[in-house]
C-alpha positions in Angstrom: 40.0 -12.1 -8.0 43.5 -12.5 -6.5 46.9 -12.2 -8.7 47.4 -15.9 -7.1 43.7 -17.2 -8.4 44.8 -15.8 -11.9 47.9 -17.4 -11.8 46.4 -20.8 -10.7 44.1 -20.3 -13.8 46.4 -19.3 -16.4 48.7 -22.6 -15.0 45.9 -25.0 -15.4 45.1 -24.0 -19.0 48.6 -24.1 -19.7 48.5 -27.5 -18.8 45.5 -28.3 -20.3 47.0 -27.7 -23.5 47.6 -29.5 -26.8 51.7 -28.3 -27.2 54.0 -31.3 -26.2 56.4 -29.0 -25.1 53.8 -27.3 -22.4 52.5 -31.0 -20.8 55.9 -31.8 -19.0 55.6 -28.1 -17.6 54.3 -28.1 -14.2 54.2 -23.9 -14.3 54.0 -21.5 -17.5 56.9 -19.0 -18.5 56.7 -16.6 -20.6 58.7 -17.9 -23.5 55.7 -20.2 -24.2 53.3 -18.0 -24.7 54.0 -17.4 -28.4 53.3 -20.9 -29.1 49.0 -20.3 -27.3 46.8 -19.6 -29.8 45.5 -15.4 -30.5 42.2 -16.2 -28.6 43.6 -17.5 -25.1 46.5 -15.3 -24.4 43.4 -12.2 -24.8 41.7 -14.3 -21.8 45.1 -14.9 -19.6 45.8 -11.0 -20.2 42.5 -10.1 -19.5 42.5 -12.5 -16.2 45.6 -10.8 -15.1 44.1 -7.5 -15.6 41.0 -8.1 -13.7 43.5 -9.7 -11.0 45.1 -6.8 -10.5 42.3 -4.6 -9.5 40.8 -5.6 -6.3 37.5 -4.1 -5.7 37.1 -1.7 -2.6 34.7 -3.2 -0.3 35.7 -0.6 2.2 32.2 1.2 1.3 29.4 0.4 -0.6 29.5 1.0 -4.5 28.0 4.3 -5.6 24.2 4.7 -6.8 23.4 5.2 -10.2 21.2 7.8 -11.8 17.1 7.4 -10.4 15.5 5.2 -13.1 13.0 6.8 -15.3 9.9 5.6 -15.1 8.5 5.0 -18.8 4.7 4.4 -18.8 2.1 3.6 -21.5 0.3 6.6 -22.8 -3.4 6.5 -21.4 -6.5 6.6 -24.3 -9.6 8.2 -23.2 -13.0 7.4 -24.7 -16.3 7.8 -23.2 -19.6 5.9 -23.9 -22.8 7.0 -25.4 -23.9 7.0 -21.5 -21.1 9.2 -20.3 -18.9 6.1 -19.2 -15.6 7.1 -19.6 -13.0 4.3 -20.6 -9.0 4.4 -20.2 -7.0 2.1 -23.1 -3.6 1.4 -21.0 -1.9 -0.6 -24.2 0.9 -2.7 -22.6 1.5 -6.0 -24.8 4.3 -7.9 -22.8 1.7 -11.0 -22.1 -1.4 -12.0 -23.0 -3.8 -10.8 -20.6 -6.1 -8.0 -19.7 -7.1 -6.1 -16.7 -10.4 -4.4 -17.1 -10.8 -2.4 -13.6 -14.5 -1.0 -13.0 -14.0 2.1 -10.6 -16.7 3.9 -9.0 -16.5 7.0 -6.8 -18.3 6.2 -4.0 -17.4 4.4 -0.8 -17.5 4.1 3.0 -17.4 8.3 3.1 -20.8 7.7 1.7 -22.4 5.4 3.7 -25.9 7.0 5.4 -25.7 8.0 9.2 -26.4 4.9 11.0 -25.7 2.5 8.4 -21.7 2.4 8.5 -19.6 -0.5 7.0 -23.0 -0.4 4.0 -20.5 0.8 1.2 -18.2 -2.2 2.0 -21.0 -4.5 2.3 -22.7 -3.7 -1.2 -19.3 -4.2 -3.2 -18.7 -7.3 -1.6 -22.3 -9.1 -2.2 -21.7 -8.0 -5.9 -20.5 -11.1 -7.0 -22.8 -13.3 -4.7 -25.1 -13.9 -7.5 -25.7 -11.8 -10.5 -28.6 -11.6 -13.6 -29.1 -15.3 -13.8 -26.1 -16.7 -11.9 -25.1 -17.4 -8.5 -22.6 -17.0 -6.0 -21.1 -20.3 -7.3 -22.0 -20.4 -11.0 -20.1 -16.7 -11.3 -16.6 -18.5 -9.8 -17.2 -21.9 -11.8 -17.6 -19.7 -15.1 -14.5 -17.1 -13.6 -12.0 -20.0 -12.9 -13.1 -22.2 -16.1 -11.8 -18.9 -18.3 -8.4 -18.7 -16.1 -9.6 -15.3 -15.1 -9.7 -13.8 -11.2 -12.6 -11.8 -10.5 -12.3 -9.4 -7.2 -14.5 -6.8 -5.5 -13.6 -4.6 -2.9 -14.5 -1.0 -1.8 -12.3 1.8 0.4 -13.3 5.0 2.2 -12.9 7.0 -0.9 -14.2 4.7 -3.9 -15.3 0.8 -4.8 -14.4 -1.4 -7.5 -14.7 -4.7 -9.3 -11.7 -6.3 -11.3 -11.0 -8.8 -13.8 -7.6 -10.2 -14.9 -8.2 -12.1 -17.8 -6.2 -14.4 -20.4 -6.9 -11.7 -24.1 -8.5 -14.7 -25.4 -11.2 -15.2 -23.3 -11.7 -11.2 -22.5 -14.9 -12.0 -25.3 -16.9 -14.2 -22.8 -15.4 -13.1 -19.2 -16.5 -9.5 -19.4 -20.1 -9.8 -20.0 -19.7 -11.6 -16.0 -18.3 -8.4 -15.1 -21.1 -6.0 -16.6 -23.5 -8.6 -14.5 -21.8 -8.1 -11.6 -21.5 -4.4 -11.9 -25.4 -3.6 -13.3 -27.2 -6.3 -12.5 -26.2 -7.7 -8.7 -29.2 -9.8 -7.0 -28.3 -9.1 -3.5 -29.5 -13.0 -2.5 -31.0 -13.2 1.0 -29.3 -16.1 2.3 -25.8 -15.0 1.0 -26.5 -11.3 2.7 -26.6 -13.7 5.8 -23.5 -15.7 4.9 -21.8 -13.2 5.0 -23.3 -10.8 8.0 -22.2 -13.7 10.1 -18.7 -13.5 8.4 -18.1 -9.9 9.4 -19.7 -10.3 12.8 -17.2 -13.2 13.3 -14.1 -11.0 12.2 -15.2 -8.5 14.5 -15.8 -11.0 17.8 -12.6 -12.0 16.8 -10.5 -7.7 16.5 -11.9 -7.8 20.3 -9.4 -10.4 21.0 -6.4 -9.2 19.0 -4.5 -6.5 20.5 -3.5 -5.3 17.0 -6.6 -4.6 16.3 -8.5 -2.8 19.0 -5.4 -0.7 19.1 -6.3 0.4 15.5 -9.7 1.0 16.1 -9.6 2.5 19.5 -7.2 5.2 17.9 -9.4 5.9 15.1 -12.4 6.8 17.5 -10.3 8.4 20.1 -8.8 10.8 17.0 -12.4 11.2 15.1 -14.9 10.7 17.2 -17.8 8.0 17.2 -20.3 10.5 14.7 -17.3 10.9 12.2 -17.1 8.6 9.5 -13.4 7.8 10.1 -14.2 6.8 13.2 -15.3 3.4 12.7 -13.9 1.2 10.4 -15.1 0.9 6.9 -17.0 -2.7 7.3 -18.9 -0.7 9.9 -19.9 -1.9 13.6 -21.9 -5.0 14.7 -25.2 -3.0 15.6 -25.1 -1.6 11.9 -23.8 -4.7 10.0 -27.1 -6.7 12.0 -29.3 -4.0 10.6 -28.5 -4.3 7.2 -31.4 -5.2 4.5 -31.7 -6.2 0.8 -33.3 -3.0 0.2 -30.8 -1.2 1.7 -27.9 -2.5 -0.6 -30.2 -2.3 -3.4 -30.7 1.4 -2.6 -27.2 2.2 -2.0 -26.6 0.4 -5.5 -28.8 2.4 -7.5 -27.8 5.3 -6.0 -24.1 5.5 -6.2 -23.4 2.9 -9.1 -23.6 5.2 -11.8 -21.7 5.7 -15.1 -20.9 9.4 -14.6 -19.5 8.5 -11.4 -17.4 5.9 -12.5 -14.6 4.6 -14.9 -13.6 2.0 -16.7 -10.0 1.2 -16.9 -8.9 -0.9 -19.6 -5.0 -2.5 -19.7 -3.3 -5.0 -20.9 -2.4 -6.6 -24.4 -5.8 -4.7 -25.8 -6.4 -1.9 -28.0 -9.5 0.3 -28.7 -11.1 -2.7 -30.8 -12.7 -3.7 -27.2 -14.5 -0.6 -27.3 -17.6 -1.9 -29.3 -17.7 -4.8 -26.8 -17.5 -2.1 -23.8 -19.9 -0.2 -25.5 -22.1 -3.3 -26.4 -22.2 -4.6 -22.5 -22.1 -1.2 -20.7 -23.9 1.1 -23.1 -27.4 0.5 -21.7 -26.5 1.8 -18.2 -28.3 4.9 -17.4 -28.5 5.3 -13.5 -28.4 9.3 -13.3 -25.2 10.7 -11.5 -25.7 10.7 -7.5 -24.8 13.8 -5.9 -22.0 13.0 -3.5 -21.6 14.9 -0.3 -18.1 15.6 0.8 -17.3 14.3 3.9 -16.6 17.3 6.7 -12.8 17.7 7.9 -12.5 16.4 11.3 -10.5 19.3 13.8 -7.2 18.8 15.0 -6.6 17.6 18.5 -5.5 20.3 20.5 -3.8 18.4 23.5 -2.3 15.2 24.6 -4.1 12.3 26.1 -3.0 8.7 26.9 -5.8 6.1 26.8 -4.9 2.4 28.5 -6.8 -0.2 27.1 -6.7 -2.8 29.1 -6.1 -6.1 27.9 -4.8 -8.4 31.0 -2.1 -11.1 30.5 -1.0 -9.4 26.8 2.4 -10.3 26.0 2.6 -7.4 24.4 1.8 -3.6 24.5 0.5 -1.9 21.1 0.9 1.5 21.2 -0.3 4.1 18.5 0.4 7.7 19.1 -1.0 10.3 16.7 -3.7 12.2 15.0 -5.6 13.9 12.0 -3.0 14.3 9.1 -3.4 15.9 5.6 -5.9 15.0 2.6 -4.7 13.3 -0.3 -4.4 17.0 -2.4 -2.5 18.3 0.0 0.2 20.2 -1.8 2.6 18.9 0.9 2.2 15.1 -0.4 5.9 14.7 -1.8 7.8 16.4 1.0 5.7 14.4 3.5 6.6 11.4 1.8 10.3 11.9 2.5 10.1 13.3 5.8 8.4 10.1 6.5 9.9 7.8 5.0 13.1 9.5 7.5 10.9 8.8 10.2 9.2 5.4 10.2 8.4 4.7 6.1 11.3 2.3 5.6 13.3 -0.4 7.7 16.4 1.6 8.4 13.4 4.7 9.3 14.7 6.3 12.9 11.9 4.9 15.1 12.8 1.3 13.7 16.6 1.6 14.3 15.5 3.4 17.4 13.0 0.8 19.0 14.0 -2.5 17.0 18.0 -2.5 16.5 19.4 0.4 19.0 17.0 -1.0 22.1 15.0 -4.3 21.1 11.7 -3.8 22.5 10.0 -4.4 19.2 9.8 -6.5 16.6 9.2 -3.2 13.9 8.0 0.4 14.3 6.8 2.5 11.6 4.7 5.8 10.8 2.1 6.2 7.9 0.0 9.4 6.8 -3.0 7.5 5.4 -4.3 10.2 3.0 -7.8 10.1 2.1 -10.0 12.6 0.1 -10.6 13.9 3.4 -8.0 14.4 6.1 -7.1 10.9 7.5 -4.6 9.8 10.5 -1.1 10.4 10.8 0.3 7.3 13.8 3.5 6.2 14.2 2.9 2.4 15.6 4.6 -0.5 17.4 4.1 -3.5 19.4 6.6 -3.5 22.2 7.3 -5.8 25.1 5.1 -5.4 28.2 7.5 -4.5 30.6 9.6 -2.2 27.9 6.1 -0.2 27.4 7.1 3.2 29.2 11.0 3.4 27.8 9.5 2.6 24.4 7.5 5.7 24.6 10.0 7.8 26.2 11.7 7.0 22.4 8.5 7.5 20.1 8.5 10.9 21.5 12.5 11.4 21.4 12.3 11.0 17.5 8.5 12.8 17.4 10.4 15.6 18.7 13.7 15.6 16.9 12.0 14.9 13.4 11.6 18.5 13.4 15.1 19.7 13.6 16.9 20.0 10.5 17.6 16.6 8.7 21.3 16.1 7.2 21.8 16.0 3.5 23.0 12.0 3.7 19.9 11.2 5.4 17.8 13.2 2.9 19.7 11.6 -0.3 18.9 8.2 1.4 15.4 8.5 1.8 14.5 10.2 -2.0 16.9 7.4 -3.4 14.8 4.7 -1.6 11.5 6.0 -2.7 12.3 7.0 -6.2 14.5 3.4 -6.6 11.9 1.5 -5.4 8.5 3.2 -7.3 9.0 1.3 -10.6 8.6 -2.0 -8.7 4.8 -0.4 -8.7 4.4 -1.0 -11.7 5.5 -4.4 -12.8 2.2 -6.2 -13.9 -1.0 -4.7 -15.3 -2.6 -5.2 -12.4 -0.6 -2.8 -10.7 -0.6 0.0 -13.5 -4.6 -0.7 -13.2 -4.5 0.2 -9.9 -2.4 3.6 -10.0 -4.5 4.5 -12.7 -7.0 4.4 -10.1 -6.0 7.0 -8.3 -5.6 9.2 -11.0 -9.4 9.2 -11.4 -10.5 8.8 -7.9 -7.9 11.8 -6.8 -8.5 13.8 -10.0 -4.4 13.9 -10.8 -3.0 15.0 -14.1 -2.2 12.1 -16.5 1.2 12.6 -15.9 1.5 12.3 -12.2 3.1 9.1 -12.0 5.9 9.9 -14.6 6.9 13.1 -12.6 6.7 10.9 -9.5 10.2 10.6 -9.1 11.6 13.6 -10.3 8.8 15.7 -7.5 10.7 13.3 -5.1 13.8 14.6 -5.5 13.4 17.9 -5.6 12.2 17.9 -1.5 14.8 19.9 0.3 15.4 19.5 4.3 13.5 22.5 4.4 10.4 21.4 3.4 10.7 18.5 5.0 11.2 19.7 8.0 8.5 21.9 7.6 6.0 19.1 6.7 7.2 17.6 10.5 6.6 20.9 11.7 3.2 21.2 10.6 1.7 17.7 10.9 3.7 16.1 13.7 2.8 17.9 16.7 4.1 15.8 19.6 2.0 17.9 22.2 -1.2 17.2 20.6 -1.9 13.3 19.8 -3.6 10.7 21.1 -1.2 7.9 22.5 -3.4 4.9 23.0 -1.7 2.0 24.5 -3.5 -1.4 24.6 -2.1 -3.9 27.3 -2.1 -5.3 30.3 -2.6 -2.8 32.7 -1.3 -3.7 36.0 2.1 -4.1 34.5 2.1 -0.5 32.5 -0.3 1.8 34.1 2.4 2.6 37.2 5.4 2.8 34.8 3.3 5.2 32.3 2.0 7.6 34.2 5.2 8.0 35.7 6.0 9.3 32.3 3.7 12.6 32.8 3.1 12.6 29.0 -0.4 13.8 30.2 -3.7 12.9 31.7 -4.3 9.2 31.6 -7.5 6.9 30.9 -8.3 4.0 32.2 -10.7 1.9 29.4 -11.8 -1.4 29.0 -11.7 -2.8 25.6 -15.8 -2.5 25.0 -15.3 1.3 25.6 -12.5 1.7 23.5 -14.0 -0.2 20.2 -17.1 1.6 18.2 -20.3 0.3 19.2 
């Protein structure tokens, strides 16, 4: 505020007030004053004082402290049958997420049945004991309560958000659709022809066969991360009752699972838990781990042609860490340097320094086994070979040292952001997730931020060093190829392939 605004103010009020003497004025003096009442000649002074101080917008103001993340303690029970059951008290409104988590996913899916892991969590709630596909949602939306199921490489799971009033008649639906899924013939087909669709339509979106051509270009057709977790159209076609009933009683288990219990709910719900999930005595299944895929030991670029694209989408990478790695948090602010966040160097690289993209980013997608490291982008057609010239300009200089500001940046932007993960139960349901499925101490998440900001450029740089090996990726480009294939090569990034968009996509 300007010494001239305050001086405006303090003349209105003058005006405005009661004193005859003050009405004819048309500006104050200070020999009136006396005359104001106690209470406004605190506000004029403290107007004028504020006045006086103009703030310095020369530089952003300074950060404060990194919150602390304060989370619910965790209560951990088990049932007669070995179920084990996490209390996650939080009583800010009144509803309750009840998260059913079991430990087996598209990792264990039988050779030559890929995508059956994904395809037996999501017929779970396509009919159930006595109910069908539609009686479960009219008796789920008549509660106010959303019933989900979904399933990952690494685990599957079926959740209920629920108003803590009708928690007593929604979860026995859940216990159905957890023990006692029917696996209805003519919904298995509804939804066969779903995925097939979604596929027919990937082969048509750039976007999409770029992801999936990189997958099984890094891991090969025979490994599991090699074809997408709803699987491939010759195993999706093949898929039987039986063999979602099998995979079912298999894997669905209590000793392989958990139930996670949060919300505005105590231990009281345990007799109910115990009551609707007691009788559940599938024996444990012994889960093979899935092998570790070898690093790529050269550079290839794969063209995937796509003619008339308006775009090129390029990933370039390869196979990255597990989830345990003990590198996870310095990783996680290397990348976030690199292409985690908006002002990341490939984006101000590629999007705001040149303008061939709309957005580029990197991601480690850690898994229980070792999963990809890309760094990603869709670029303009004719930009294609310059934008790569850059992906490997800031592949290359990610591993010399990083600067202190940059560092501070990227830890404040994680650890300012991270509490936002937590905001409704849903989302403390789902870290406490991985907590099971990656066996991490119960305190993981509230030594989240502090891990983060104890990375130093060293390890950072070190992570780069280890995982980003510029010389040894994949770079698979999908686009049209008589405009990029001339200006690509010319690159001599290393051998080039010529595929069509059948041989690029698992079969």
């Amino acid at each position: 505020m300007s010494r001239a605004v305050s001086r405006a103010i303090v003349a209105t009020i003058y005006r405005g007030s009661s004193d005859p003497r003050t009405v004819r004025a048309s500006s104050p003096s200070c020999s009136s004053w006396p005359s104001w009442p106690s209470w406004l000649i605190v506000f004029v002074a403290l107007v004028a004082a504020v006045g006086a101080q103009e703030p310095d917008r020369s530089k952003p103001p300074a950060l404060g402290p990194s919150p602390r993340l304060d989370l619910p303690g965790i209560q951990k029970k088990v049932l007669a049958n070995g179920l084990p059951v996490w209390i996650v008290e939080r009583h800010k409104v009144p509803l309750v997420q009840i998260n059913l988590v079991i430990q087996a996913g598209a990792n264990d899916d039988p050779e030559g049945k890929f995508g059956l892991a994904s395809f037996t969590a999501a017929m779970l709630d396509e009919g159930a004991a006595r109910r069908s596909a539609l009686e479960i949602a009219d008796a789920v939306d008549f509660l106010g309560a959303v019933l989900t199921t979904s399933s990952s490489f690494d685990a599957s799971a079926v959740r209920l958000n629920v108003p803590v009033a009708r928690l007593q008649e929604a979860l026995p639906i859940l216990a159905d659709v957890v023990l006692r899924p029917t696996f209805p013939q003519p919904d298995l087909e509804r939804l066969r022809q779903e995925r097939l669709t979604s596929l027919l339509q990937a082969r048509d979106d750039p976007q999409s066969i770029a992801g999936m051509a990189f997958n099984r270009i890094v891991f090969g057709p025979r490994h599991r991360f090699g074809t997408g977790a709803i699987g491939t159209e010759s195993t999706i076609k093949s898929f039987t009752v039986d063999d979602l009933r099998r995979f079912h009683s298999t894997y669905y288990a209590p000793a392989a699972s958990a139930l996670i219990v949060s919300g505005d709910v105590g231990a009281s719900v345990l007799p109910l838990i115990e009551q609707l999930f007691g009788t559940w005595n599938t024996p444990a299944p012994k889960r093979t781990a899935l092998p570790h895929a070898p690093p790529l030991t050269s550079r290839q670029i794969y063209l995937v042609d796509k003619p008339g694209a308006p775009q090129s989408q390029i990933r370039i990478g390869g196979v990255g860490p597990a989830r345990a790695t003990p590198d996870y948090f310095p990783l996680l602010v290397m990348n976030t340097i690199l292409g985690g966040a908006f002002t990341s160097r490939l984006n101000q690289n590629l999007r705001e320094t040149h303008g061939y993209t709309y957005g580029a980013s990197s991601m480690f997608d850690m898994r229980l086994a070792p999963g990809p490291f890309y760094a990603a982008a869709g670029v303009q057609t004719d930009k294609t070979a310059d934008a790569l010239r850059e992906f490997f300009k800031e592949l290359e200089d990610i591993h010399k040292p990083i600067g202190s500001e940059e560092l501070t940046k990227a830890k404040n932007y994680i650890a300012l952001s991270f509490p936002g993960e937590f905001e409704t139960i849903g989302d403390l349901s789902r870290h406490t997730e991985e907590l099971i499925v990656y066996k991490l101490p119960d305190d993981y998440f509230e030594r989240y931020i502090p891990n983060v900001q104890a990375v130093t450029a060293q390890a950072a740089q070190q992570g780069a060093m280890k995982y980003i090996q510029p010389s040894k990726v994949a770079v698979v480009v999908v686009g049209d190829r008589k405009t990029i294939e001339a200006p690509v090569r010319a690159l001599n990034l290393g051998p080039v392939r010529v595929m069509s968009v059948m041989e690029a996509l698992p079969q």
